[in-house]
C-alpha positions as CSV (number, residue, x, y, z in Angstrom):
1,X,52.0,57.7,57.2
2,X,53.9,55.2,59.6
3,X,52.3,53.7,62.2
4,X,54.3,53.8,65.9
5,X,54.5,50.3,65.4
6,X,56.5,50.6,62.3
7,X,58.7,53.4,63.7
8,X,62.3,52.8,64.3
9,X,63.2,53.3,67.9
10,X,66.4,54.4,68.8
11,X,69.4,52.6,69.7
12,X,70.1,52.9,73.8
13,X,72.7,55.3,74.2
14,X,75.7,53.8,74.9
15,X,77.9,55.6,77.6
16,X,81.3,57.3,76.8
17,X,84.7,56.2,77.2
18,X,85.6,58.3,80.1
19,X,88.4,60.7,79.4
20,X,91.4,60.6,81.8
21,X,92.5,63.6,82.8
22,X,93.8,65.4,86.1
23,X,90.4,63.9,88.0
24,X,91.6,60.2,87.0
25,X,95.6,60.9,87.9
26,X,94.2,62.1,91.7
27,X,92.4,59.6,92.2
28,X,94.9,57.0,91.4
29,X,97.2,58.7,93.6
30,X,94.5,58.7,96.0
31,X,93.5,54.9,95.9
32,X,97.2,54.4,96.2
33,X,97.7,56.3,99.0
34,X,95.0,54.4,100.5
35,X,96.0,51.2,99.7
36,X,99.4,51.7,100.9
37,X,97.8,53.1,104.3
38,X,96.1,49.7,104.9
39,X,98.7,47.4,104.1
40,X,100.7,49.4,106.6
41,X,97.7,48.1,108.7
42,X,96.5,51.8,108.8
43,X,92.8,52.1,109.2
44,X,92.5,55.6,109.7
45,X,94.1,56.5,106.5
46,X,91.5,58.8,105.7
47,X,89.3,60.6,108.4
48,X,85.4,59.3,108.6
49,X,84.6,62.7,107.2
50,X,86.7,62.8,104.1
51,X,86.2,58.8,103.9
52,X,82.1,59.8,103.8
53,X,82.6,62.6,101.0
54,X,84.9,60.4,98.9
55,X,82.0,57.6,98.9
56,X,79.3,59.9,98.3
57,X,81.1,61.5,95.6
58,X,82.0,57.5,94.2
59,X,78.4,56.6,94.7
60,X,76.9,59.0,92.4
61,X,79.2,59.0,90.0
62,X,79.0,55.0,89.8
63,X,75.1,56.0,89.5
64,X,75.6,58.4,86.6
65,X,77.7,55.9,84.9
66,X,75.7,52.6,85.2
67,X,72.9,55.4,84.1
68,X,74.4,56.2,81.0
69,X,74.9,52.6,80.1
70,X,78.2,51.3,81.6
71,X,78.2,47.6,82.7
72,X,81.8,48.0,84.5
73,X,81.8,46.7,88.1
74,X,81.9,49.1,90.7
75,X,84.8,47.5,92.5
76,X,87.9,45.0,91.6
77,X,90.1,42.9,93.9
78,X,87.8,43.3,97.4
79,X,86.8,40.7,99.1
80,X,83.2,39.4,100.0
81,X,83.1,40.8,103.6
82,X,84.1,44.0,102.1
83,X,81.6,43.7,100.0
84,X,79.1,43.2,102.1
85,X,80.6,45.4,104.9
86,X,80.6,48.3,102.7
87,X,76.4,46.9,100.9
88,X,75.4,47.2,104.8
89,X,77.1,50.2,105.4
90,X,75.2,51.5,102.2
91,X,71.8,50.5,102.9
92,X,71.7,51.6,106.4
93,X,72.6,55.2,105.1
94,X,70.1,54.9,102.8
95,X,67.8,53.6,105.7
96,X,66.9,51.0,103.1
97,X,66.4,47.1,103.8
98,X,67.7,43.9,101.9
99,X,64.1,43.2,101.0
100,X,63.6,47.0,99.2
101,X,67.0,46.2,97.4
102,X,65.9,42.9,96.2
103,X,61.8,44.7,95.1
104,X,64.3,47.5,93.1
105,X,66.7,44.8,91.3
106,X,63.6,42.5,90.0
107,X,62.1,46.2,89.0
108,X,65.3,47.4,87.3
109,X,67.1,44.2,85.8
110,X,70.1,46.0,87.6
């Protein structure tokens, strides 16, 4: 008989190579769009409502992906004020503080 000790664990599970398909073509098309919206210097591209179920729908998918095991970076080619435009925007939905973020990273390793 084995002790727990001596059992194997299991390997983490690795995430899966997303598959694209007719979700990934819209939403290149629809970061496109975008994209070519504010270099047009178009703010509104999107309206507050469908720019609030777009992130939500982004947020938890980043969630369920960073879950699973992916170590891809949420974003690309932004710049630090958007970053931290969009981190404030975040937190202040969540009604959540730069302290509580900081107590959950040194929790999470994340």
């Amino acid at each position: 008989m084995s002790s727990p000790k001596s059992a194997k664990r299991k390997p983490a599970a690795r995430a899966a190579e997303p598959v694209a398909g007719p979700q990934e073509a819209a939403a290149q098309e629809l970061a496109s769009a975008i994209q070519r919206g504010l270099a047009a210097g178009d703010p509104n591209v999107l309206t507050p409502q469908a720019l609030q179920k777009l992130m939500t729908a982004a947020c938890r998918l980043y969630s369920a992906q960073v879950e699973a095991g992916s170590e891809t970076p949420p974003v690309r080619e932004v710049t630090s004020t958007d970053i931290m435009t969009t981190a404030s925007g975040l937190l202040k939905a969540g009604n959540l503080a730069v302290f509580e973020l900081g107590m959950w990273q040194s929790w999470t390793g994340r």
